[in-house]
Each structure stands twice: as structure tokens, then as C-alpha cells.
N, C-alpha and C positions, 0 to 999 in steps of 0.2 A: 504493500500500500504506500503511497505517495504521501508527504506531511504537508499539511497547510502552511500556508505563505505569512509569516506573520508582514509589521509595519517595514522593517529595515528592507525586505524581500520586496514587497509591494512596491516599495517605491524605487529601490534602484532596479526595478526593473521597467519604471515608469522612465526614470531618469536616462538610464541607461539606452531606452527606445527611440529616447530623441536628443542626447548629445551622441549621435554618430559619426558617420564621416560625414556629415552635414558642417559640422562647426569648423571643420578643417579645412573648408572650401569658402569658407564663409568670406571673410575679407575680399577676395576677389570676386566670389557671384554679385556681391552688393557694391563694389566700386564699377561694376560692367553697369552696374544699371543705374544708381545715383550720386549724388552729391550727398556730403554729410551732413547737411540739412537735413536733405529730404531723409535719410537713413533714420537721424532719430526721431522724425517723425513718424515713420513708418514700424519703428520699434513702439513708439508709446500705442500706436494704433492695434498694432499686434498682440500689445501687453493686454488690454482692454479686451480684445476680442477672445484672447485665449482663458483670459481669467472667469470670463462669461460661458466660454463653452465648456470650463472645467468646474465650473458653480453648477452648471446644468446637469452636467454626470454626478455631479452631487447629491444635487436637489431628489433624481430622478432614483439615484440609487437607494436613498430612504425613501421614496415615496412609493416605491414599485419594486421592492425587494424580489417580488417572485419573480421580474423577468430578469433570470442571470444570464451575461450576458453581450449586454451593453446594447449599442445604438442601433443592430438592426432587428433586436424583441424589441426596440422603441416604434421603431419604426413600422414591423406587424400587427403588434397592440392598437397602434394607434390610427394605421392608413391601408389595413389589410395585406392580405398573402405577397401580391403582386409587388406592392411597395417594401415590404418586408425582403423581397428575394433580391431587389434589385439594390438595397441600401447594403445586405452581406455580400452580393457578388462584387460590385464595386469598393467593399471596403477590404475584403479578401484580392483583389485585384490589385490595388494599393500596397497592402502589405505584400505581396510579391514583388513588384516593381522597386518597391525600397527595400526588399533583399537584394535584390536584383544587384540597385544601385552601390549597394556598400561591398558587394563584391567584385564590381570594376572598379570602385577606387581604390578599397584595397591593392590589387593590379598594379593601378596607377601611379601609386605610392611607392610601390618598389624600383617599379622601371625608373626613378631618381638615380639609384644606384647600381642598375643593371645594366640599362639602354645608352649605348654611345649613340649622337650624330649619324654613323655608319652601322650599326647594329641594334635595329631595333626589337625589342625581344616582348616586353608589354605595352608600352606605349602608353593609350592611353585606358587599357584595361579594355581592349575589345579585340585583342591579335587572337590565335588561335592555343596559344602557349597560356596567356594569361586565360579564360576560357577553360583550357585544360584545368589549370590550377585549382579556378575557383570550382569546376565541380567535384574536384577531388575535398576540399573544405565542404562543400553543398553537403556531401556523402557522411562525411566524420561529423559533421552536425547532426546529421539526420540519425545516424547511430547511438549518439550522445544521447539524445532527445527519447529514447526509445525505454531508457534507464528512466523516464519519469522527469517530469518540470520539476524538482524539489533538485535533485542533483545540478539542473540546468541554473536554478535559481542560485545557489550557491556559489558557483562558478561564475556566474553573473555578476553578484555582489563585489567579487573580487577584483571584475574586472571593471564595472563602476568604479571602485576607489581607486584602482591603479591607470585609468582613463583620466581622474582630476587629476592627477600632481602632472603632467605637463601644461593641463590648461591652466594652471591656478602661477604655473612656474612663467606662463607666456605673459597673463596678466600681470606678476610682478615686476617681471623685467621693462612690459612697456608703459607702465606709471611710472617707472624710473626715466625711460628715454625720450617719452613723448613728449612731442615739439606743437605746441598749439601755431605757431605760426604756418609751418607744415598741414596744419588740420585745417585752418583758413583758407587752405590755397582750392579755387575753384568750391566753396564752401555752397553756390548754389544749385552745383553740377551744372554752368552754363553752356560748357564744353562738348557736353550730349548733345544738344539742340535740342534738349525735351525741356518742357514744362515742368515745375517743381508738383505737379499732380500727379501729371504723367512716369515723374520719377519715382514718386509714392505709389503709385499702382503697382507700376515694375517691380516692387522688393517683395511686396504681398504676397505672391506665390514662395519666396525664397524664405520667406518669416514663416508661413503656416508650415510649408517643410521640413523645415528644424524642428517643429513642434507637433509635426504627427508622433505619435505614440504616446498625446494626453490622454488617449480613453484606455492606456493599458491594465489600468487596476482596475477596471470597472469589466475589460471583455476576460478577465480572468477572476471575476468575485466569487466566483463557483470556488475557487481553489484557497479565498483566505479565510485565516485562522478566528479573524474577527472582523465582520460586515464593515464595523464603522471606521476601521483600517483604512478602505476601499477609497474615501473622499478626504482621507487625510494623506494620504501616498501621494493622491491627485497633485492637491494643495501646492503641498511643499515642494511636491519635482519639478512645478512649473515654477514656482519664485527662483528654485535654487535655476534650473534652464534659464531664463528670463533675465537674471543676472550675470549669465557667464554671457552667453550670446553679445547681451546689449557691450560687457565692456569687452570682447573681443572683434566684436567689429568697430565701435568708433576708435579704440587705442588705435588698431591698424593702421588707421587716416591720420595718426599723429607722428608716423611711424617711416611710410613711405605716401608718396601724393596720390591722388585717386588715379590718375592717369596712366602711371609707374605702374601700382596695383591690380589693375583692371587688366594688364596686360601677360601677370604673372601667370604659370602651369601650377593647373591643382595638383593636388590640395599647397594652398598659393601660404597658409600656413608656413608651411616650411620654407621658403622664402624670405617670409619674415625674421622666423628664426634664425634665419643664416647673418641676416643684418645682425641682430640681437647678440647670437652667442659666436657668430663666426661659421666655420663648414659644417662643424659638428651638429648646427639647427639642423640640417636633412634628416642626419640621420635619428638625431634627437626624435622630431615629430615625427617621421616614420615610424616607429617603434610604436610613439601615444598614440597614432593611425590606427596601426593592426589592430592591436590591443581594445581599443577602443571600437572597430566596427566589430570585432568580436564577438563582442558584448552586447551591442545593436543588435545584430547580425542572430547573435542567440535569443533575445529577446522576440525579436520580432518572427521569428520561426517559432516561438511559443503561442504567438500572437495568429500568425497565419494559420498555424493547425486548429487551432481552439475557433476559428471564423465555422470551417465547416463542420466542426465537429457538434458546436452549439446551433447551427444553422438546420443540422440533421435533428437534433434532441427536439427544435419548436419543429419539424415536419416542412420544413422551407429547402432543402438540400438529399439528397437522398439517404433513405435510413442507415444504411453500409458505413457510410460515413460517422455516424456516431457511438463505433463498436471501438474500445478499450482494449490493452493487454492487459497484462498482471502488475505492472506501474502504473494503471489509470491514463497513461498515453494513450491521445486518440488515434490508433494503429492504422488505419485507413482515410483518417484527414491527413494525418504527417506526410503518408507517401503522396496520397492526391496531391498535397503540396509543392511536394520537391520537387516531384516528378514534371508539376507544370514549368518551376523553377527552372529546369534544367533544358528544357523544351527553351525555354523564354533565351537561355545562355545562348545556345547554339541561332536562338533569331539576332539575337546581337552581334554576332560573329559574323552572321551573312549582313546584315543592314548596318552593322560598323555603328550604332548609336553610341554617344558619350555620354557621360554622367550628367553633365544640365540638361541633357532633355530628358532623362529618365527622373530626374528630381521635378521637372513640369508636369507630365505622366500622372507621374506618383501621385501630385498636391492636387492635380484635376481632380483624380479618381474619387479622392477623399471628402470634395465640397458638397455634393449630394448628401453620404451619410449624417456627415455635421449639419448641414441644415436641417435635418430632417428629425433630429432630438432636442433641435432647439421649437421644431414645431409641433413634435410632441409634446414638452413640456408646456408653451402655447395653450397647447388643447385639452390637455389635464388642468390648469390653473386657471383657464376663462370665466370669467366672475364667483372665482374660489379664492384666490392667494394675490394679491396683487403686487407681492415682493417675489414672488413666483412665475409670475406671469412678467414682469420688468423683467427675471433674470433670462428669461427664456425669449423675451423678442430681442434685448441685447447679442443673444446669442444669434439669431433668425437676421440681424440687421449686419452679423460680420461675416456670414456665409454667402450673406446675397451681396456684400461688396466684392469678396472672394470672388464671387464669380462673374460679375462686373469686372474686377481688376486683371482677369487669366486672359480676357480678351475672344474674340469668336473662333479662331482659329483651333484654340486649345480646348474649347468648347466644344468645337465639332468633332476635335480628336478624342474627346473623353466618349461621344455617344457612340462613334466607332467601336470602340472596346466594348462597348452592352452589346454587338452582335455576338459575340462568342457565350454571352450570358443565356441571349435568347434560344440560342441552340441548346444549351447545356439545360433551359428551363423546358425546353420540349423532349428530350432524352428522359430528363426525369418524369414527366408526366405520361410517356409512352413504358417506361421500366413500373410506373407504381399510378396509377390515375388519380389513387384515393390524396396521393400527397401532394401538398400545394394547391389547394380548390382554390380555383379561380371563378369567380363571376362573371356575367357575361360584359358588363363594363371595363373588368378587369382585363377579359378577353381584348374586348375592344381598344383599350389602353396598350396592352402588348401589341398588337400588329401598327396602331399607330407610330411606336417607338421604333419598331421593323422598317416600316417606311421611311421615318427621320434618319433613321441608324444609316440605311444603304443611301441615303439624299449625300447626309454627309461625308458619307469616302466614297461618293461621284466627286464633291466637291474638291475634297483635299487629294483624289489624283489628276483632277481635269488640271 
């Protein structure tokens, strides 16, 4: 039997889901896209948004304790079968794409020290060497995982703490060296030719991506030791996130100029470093790199496998899927996992995709489900709670900029991805009829989506 997740577990696995290889790219994804203005703007807007949407997994987790879970029982409970399948497939989607992702930056990371000029060996994490690699890691995880989340979680922990002391070593160094004058320079990002809106839009995908994996204690409540754990892990992982983030990207800009920056190879961290401590930053942050997506890396395959394994238990995914070994590992989510994981590796290898577009991808996938527990709680609180109902349209009000700021493009690319869902909802409905009743609306909602789904990858190959 598996042990339950006390607070320390809950939350660096929360913490751990979203200081990934995100934060290690961070400096440079946000000098590509603003000025430092616009940067802390878009961090306070961020802070707001995400405090909202982790008040609401709060809220929702006392208030509806029976659906374990998280956002897509929110989302069945509250908007039927249909909506229910399409808020786990795309939040399961999500979580494979940001495995995905932290296995080619991993890649990425090394080729610092591997790849000459003249011998390219990983690149940028999509050659067929790197590829190799990562499914060789895909495979040793997926065995790990097999022994039970209670062993993963430990291991996790470990790598939570040994992930901070580089971050915490980069923030100390560049309070010491940051040059406000240096931070001044191009302060309203005029140099972009964008607009100080336009450049606050631009980071909003890059902000929520660092902070996927706040619903991790809540789509694993099933597994803790004490319910009220679940919204205190939330809490504190996002302050403690929230904190590293904001002072590791504005120090950056105090550091080297946004233009210099924006021009650096990720993970552009180590770059810094190298200003900071001399050559030895490479390999410095390499190291906090591995280590570090590790840990994400372990996390969010916890995360992935528990999408369909709870998706099968509400009758939204097929029942196969929610059968157990002798560690409580969900034995037939894990491998559906990997297995699509590893499908997904070999798509990257032929279509050469890099790490910022798989970090777009990823934050697409995820703006449906988040909205859709901020309109749950909405719909539970309507002339009930009215500190209930604020914390839930707050929540409803930074999803829908979310998806205002991703732009149409990324739009039409997120409803492409529901075509693989609607196949896999008609497979299930053809292997078992009685699971997932649809109505005839519902019906009619699905082939609507079918239509839009194939309109839009006319659009994005014409």
C-alpha cells in the first residue's frame, strides 16, 4: 500500500510542478517579448490572476470535497459529461506537452557542453541523439513510478530542495551586481515597436506557464494524509513561485540589457551565470537544470497519470484506465501516458519543434480547464456567497484575458489538438456506450466542435 502525502509532500510537489525548466529560460523568453516595465506589470497581473485561481481550488476543495480530483469533476459537476471530457483531455494534453517540454530542454542544457560549432550532437533538444536520450529517462521514470507516488514523492522532495540553492545562489549574486542604470536602458521596450499593452499580453502566456502545476495538490487530494493540507500546499507554493520568478527575471535586466538578453541560447540562465560566476555558470546551472526538471519532470508524470486514471473512476475516460497495481499506481493511465509521451518525442524529431513553442502549446491547452473552475465556482456561489462568487469571477476574468492575450493563431492551434480528443471520445463510446452519456445537445455540441476543429487546421495549413 502507498502512504499518504502529508503538507511538506503536497507542496513541493506543487512547487516543484512549476519551478521547472521554465524559470531557467525565463530571462530570455520575457526580454524576447518586453521591456521591464511592461515585465512587472505583467508579473503583478499574473500574481492576481494566479492567487485567484488558487483561492478557487481552495474554495472548491472545501466546498465539494466529494469530487477528488480537481478541475475537470469541476467541470462535469457543473456543465455535464461533454464538458467534463473535454476540460481532462485538454488538461491531460497539457500535462504531456510540459513533459514533453522539460525533456528537450533538458537536451538542451547539455548540448552547452557537448555540441561544438562543427558537431552538433543535441542542439536544441530535438536531434535524434537527444530524442534517444530523453526516452531512455521517459522509460526509468515510468518504472520508478510503478513502485507507487509515495516513493516518487520523496524523491521529489529532495529534488525540490536541491533545485532552490542554485536559484536562491543566482538571486544572491545578482542583488549584489545589479546595475539599475543597466535596468533603465530601453525601460519601455520601445525597441520592439510594440505597444506597452501589447508587450503585457506577450508575457501572459510565458507567466501562466511557469505556473501550471497550481492545481497539483488538488488533482492529487485523493492521495493526502489531510484534506485541509490540499489548499495550504496550494497557498504557499504559489507565494514561495511568485517570489523566485518575479526576482529572477527583473534582476536579469539589471544584469545584462534587454536586447543582449533576448538574444541569449536557452536556458539563457546560464549565460547569466557565466557573467556572474565566470565559465563555471554553465556548468553551474546545468546541473540546477537537470536536477531540477527532474523533479518537474517526476511531478508532472504523477500528474499526467492521475488525469486519466480519475477521469476513468467519474466514467469520462475509459474504465481500463482506472485499474491499480499492488502500489495503488494507476497501471494503465501510466502506460497510456508514456506511451503517448513517447509517440509525441518521435513527432518532435520529425517537425524539429523547440521549446517556446511547446511552452505556447502547453499554456493554450490549459486556458479552457482554468476557466472552467473559475465558472464553476460562479455557478455554485450565485446568490449564495458573494466573497465566493468575487473569488470565482476574478478567477473567470484572468482566463478570459488569457485567452485574449494567446492571440487567434494559438487559438486555432489549441482547437486542432480537440481533434485527437474527439476520436478518442468516439472509440470510447463505441468500446463501452453506457460510458460518457451524452445528450442530444451535447451531441450536437460535439460535431459543432468537429467542424470548428477541421475549419481550423484548413486555416493554419492554407
Amino acid at each position: 500500500m502507498s502512504k499518504k502525502l502529508n503538507l511538506i509532500s503536497l507542496t513541493s510537489l506543487v512547487l516543484s510542478s512549476m519551478l521547472g525548466a521554465g524559470i531557467f529560460s525565463l530571462p530570455q523568453n520575457m526580454a524576447m517579448v518586453a521591456g521591464p516595465l511592461a515585465l512587472i506589470i505583467g508579473w503583478i497581473i499574473t500574481g492576481i490572476g494566479i492567487i485567484f485561481l488558487a483561492t478557487t481550488l481552495l474554495l472548491l476543495n472545501k466546498l465539494k470535497p466529494n469530487l477528488q480530483g480537481g478541475i475537470f469533476s469541476y467541470a462535469k459537476d457543473g456543465f455535464g459529461n461533454l464538458v467534463g471530457f473535454y476540460s481532462a483531455w485538454g488538461y491531460w494534453l497539457c500535462a504531456i506537452i510540459a513533459n514533453i517540454s522539460y525533456l528537450v530542454i533538458v537536451f538542451s542544457a547539455i548540448s552547452f557542453f557537448i555540441d561544438t560549432p562543427k558537431h552538433i550532437i543535441f542542439n536544441n533538444g530535438n536531434t535524434w541523439q537527444s530524442i534517444l536520450g530523453a526516452s531512455i529517462l521517459l522509460w526509468l521514470i515510468h518504472f520508478l513510478l510503478l513502485n507507487g507516488t509515495q516513493t516518487a514523492s520523496i524523491i521529489n522532495t529532495i529534488t525540490t530542495l536541491c533545485k532552490l540553492i542554485p536559484l536562491v545562489i543566482f538571486i544572491f549574486l545578482s542583488f549584489i551586481i545589479f546595475n539599475f542604470k543597466k535596468f533603465k536602458i530601453d525601460l519601455m521596450g520601445c525597441y520592439l515597436n510594440h505597444s506597452l499593452l501589447n508587450q503585457i499580453k506577450d508575457t501572459m502566456l510565458i507567466t501562466l506557464w511557469v505556473f501550471i502545476g497550481v492545481e497539483g495538490a488538488v488533482i492529487l487530494s485523493s492521495r493526502a494524509k489531510n484534506k485541509n493540507d490540499v489548499g495550504k500546499a496550494t497557498l504557499l507554493a504559489v507565494i514561495i513561485a511568485l517570489f523566485i520568478y518575479l526576482l529572477v527575471t527583473v534582476l536579469s535586466f539589471g544584469i545584462i540589457n534587454r536586447i543582449d538578453l533576448a538574444s541569449m541560447k536557452n536556458p539563457s540562465m546560464a549565460g547569466i551565470m557565466t557573467v556572474l560566476i565566470g565559465k563555471f555558470g554553465n556548468l553551474f546551472t546545468a546541473i540546477g537544470l537537470i536536477i531540477s526538471v527532474c523533479g518537474s519532470y517526476l511531478s508532472w508524470t504523477i500528474m499526467a497519470a492521475e488525469v486519466p486514471w480519475i477521469a476513468a473512476k467519474n466514467k469520462i475516460f475509459p474504465n481500463i484506465l482506472s485499474k491499480q497495481n499492488c502500489n495503488n499506481t494507476p497501471l494503465y493511465a501510466l502506460w497510456f501516458t508514456n506511451i503517448s509521451m513517447q509517440l509525441c518525442l518521435i513527432l518532435i524529431w520529425i517537425s524539429k519543434i523547440d521549446y517556446n513553442k511547446l511552452l505556447t502549446i502547453a499554456s493554450e491547452m490549459i486556458l479552457v480547464p482554468y476557466f472552467l473552475v473559475g465558472a464553476y465556482l460562479l455557478k455554485i456561489s450565485l446568490k449564495k456567497n458573494k466573497f465566493n462568487f468575487f473569488i470565482g469571477l476574478g478567477s473567470c476574468f484572468y482566463s478570459t484575458w488569457l485567452l485574449y492575450a494567446a492571440g487567434f493563431s494559438n487559438l486555432l492551434l489549441s482547437l486542432v489538438l480537440y481533434i485527437p480528443g474527439l476520436i478518442f471520445l468516439i472509440l470510447t463510446k463505441i468500446n463501452n456506450p453506457k460510458i460518457l452519456f451524452l445528450n442530444r445537445i451535447e451531441k450536437f455540441f460535439c460535431f459543432i466542435l468537429l467542424l470548428i476543429s477541421l475549419y481550423s487546421l484548413y486555416i493554419l495549413i492554407k
